[in-house]
N, C-alpha and C positions, 0 to 999 in steps of 0.2 A: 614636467608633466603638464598636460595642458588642460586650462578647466573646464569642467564639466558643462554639456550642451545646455544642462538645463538651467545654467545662469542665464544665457544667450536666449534661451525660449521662456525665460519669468514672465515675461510680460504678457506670453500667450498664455500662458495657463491659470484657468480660474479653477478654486477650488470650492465646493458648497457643500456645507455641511461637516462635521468633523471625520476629519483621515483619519484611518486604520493605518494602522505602523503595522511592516513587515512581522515583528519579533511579536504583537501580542494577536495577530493572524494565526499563526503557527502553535503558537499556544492554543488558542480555540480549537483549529486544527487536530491540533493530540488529543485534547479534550474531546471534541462533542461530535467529531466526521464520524456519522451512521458507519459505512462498512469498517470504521478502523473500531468501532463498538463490536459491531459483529463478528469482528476474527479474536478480540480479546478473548470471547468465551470461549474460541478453541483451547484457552490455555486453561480456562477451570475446569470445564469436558478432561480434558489431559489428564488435571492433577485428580479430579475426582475418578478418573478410571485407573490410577498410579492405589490410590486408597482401597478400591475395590479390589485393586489385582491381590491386594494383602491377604483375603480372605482363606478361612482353612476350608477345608471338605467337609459338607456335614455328615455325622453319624446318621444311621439307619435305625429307629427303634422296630421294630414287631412287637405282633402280640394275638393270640390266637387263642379261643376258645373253642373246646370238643366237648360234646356228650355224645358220649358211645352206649345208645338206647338206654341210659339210665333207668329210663321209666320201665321200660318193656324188659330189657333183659338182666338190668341191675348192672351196669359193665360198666359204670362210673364217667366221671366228669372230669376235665383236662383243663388248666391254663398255662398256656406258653407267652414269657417276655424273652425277646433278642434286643439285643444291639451290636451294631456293625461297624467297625471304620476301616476307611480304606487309607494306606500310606504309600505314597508314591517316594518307590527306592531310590527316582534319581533326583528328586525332589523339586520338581516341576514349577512347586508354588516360589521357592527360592528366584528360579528363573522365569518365571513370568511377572515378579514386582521388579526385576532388574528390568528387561521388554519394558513395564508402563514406565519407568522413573525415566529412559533414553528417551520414549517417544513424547513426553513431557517435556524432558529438555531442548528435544528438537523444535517443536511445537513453540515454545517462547521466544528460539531463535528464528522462526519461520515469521513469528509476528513481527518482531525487529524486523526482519528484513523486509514486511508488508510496509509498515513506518517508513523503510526509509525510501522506497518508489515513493510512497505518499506525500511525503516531504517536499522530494523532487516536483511532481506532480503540482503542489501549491504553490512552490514558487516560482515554476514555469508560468501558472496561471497569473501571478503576479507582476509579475514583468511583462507578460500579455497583458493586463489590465492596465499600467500603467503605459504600458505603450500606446494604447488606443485613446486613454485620457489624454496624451501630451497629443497626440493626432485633433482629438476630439477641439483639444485648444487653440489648434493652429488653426484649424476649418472655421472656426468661430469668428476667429479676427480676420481671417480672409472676408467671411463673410459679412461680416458687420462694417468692413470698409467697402465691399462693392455695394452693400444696401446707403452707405453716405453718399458712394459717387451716382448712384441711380437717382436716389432724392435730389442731388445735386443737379443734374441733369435734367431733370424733369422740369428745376422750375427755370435754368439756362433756357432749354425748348419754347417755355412758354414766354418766355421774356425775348424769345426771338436769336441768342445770344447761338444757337448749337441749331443744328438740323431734329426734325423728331424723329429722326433713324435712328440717328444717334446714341439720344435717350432711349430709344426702344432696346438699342440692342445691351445698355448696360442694365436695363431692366432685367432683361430677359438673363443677362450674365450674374445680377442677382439673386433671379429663383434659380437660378442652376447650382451655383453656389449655397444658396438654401438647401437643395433637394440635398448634397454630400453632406451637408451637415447633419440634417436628419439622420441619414444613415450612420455619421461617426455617431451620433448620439445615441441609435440602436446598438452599436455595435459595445460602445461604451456599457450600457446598459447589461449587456449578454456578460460582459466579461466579470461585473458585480455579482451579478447572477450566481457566472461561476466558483465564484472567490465563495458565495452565502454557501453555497451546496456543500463544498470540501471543509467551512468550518461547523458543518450540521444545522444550516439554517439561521446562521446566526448576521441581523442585520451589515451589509457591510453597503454605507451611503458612499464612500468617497476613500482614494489613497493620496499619500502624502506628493507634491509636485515632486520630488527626488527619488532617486534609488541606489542602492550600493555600486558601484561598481568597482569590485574588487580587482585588481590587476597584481598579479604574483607570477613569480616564476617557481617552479618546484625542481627538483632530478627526477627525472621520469622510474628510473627502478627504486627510489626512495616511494613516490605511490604506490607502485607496483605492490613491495613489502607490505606499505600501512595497510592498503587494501587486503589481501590473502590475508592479515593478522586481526584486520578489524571488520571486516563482513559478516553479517550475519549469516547468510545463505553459505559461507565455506566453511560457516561453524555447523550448519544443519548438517552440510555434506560430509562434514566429519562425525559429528555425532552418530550420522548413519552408517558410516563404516562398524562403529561400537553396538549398532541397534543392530545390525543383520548378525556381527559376530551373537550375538546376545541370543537374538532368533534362532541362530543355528544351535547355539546352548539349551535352548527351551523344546527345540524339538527331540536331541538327543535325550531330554533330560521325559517328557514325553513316551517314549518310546520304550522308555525300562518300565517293568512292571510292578501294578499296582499290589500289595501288599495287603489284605485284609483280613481284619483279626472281631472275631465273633465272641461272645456272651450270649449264654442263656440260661433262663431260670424256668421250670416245669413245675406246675404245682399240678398232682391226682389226686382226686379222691379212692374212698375206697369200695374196691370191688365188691359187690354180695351178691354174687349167679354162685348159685351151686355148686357149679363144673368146677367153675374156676375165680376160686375167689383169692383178693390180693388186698395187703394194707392200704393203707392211705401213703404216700413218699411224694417225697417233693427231689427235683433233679437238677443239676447244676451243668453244664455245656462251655469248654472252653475251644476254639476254634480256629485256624488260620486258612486263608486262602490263597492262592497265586495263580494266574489267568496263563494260559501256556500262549503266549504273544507270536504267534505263528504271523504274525501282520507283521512284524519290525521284519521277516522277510523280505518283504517290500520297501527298496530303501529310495521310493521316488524323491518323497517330502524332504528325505536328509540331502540329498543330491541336489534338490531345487534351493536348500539352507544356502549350503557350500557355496554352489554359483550366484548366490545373493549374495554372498560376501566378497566374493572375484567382481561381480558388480558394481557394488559402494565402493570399491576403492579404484574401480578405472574410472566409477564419475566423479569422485573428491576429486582427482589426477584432474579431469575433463574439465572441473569447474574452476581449478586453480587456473591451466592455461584460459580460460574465458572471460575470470577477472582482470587476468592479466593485459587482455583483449581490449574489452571496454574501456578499463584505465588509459591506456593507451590512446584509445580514441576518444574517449572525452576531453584528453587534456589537450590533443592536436585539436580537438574542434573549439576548446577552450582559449588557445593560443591563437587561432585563426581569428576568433572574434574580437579577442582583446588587439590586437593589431589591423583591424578594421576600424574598431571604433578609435582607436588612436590615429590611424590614415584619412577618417573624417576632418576635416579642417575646422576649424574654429574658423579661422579668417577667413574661408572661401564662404561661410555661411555669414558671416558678416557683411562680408562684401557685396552679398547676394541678396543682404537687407537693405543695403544702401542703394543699390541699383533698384529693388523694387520700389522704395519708399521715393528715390529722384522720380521714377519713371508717373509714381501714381500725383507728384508736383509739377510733372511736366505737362500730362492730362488733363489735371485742374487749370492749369495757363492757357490747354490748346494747344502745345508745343510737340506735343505726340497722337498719336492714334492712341487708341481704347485697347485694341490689338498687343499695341507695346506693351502696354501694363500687364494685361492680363497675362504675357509671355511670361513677364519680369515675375510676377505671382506665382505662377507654375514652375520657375525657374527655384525659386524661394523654399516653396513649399517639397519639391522635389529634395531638394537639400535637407532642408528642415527634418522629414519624413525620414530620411536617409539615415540622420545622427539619431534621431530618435530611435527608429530600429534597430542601429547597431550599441547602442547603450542595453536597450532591453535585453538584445542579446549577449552583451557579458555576464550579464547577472543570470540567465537560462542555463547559459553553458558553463558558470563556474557551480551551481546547482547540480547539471548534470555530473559536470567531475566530483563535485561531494558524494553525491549519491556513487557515483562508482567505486567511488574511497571506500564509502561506507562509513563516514562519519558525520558530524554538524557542523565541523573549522577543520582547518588546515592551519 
């Protein structure tokens, strides 16, 4: 195995301030990232509407008071109490606390699977951060050696020792050199930024000079498995097979009729009209109701159930082949990068130190053009740039094959 680039580039990289480690990034991450806040409440919305679905049907009380011209014709005075409940024969409420408890389950599983994009997502950003820092370091010492050989030049020039062309143009090859730096340093700066945003704001000054790079082989239908078994998103899509059957229960169960059974109590006074005069009685009223359900004729809603359930299970099907998909390609893009960064040379970047560092001693002699060096520089840095991006990316792309796994290791 051959060692890692960033032993080769220690000398470029300066760090200020204390580094954030990968592992307690991510922790903040789960912690305090605003929208990974924001979806957790889908899951107590969920549970709190699972509680609600519990509730029974309230009773109906009445209650009605008559005077039948008491005053004028003597015809007495009336008080009626009802109460009413309705029961649903196919018992509706059964099947819609089963409905909230699935969309509750799915709901917990939909945020797992928001977590683990987000995951991805961080540590994408992280490997972009540190790729820009090792950039950021190399520009640095490019730069800090063309502003020595400018100063150097400057006072050769006035010592008569060099032309002031010369000097001019390594001047000028030092604010140029200046100006990319500035920009690695915005750009450096953007990628902190993004790191502070994803852990909720939370200061991040500097990352550590190193990064993982994890190199594995796996059996490609062994992912395949983990993944279908450990995804969140093919547990939502399975739950939702359970949630439409459950829907289609709740509309059937809906659809049978509601049951309702009455009480009442009548209190009268008593009559004094001449004609027709009656005791005082009090009455008692027991009742049942049934709605004649001419609507369950109309069997759209049950029909539209049905083919929700024909649905959920051709996208479970849909979603298995698609994990299957991505797994697949993340772990070829996974393998492509880890055999890039491994086809990066250690020795040709070495080799490319040494020629630039002769070239920048043959200059200081006058033994070369200004031209050669700055070739030899760009030859360097070309290289340099090279290894560093193909490091960043085996730590992106073994990232992305986690996230397609659907786990945190392999």
């Amino acid at each position: 195995m051959k060692k890692p680039i960033s032993i080769l580039l220690s000398s470029l990289i300066c760090v200020t301030g204390m580094a954030q480690t990968l592992e307690s990034f991510l922790s903040e991450v789960e912690r305090s990232n605003a929208a990974y806040i924001a979806e957790k409440y889908n899951v107590e919305i969920a549970e709190a509407q699972a509680i609600a679905a519990k509730v029974f049907n309230d009773p109906e009380f009445t209650a009605e008071y008559s005077d039948n011209q008491d005053r004028t014709l003597m015809m007495g005075r009336s008080v009626d109490l009802g109460l009413s409940y309705n029961f649903n024969l196919g018992n509706a409420r059964k099947a819609r606390i089963a409905v909230a408890k699935e969309e509750a389950e799915i709901t917990k599983a939909l945020l797992e699977d928001y977590f683990r994009t987000l995951r991805f997502e961080a540590i994408d950003a992280w490997a972009n951060a540190w790729q820009t820092h090792s950039i950021l370091a190399l520009k640095k010492s490019s730069s800090e050696s063309m502003v020595t050989i400018a100063a150097s030049d400057s006072i050769k020039a006035a010592l008569g020792e060099i032309g002031k062309i010369d000097a001019l143009e390594s001047s000028i090859e030092a604010r140029a050199m200046k100006g990319d730096l500035i920009q690695a340093e915005a750009e450096y700066t953007n990628a902190l930024t993004t790191l502070s945003y994803l852990a909720g704001g939370m200061a991040v000054l500097d990352i550590p000079e190193d990064i993982a790079t994890p190199i594995k082989e796996y059996p490609i239908d062994y992912l395949v498995t983990l993944a279908q078994d450990k995804r969140a998103d093919i547990r939502a899509a399975y739950l939702s097979k359970s949630l439409s059957q459950k829907n289609l229960a709740l509309v059937k169960a809906e659809r049978a009729p509601d049951l309702g059974v009455n009480m009442g109590y009548s209190h009268n006074t008593e009559v004094r009209n001449e004609i027709a005069p009656a005791p005082m009685f009090r009455g008692v009223t027991v009742g049942v109701s049934i709605p004649l359900k001419f609507s369950s004729a109309n069997k759209g809603e049950r029909v539209a159930a049905e083919k929700a359930v024909l649905q959920a299970e051709a996208a479970y099907e849909a979603a298995l082949k698609q994990i299957e998909t991505e797994v697949r390609i993340a772990y070829s893009s996974y393998r492509a990068a880890v055999k890039t960064y491994e086809n990066d040379s250690d020795e040709t970047l070495a080799q490319a130190r040494t020629i630039m560092e002769s070239s920048k001693e043959a200059y200081s002699k006058g033994d070369s053009s200004l031209l050669d060096y700055l070739l030899a520089v760009q030859v360097f840095n070309d290289i340099a740039e090279s290894c560093i991006s193909a490091k960043a990316d085996v730590l992106s792309k073994w990232a992305e094959l986690l996230a397609a796994v659907g786990v945190e290791s392999i």
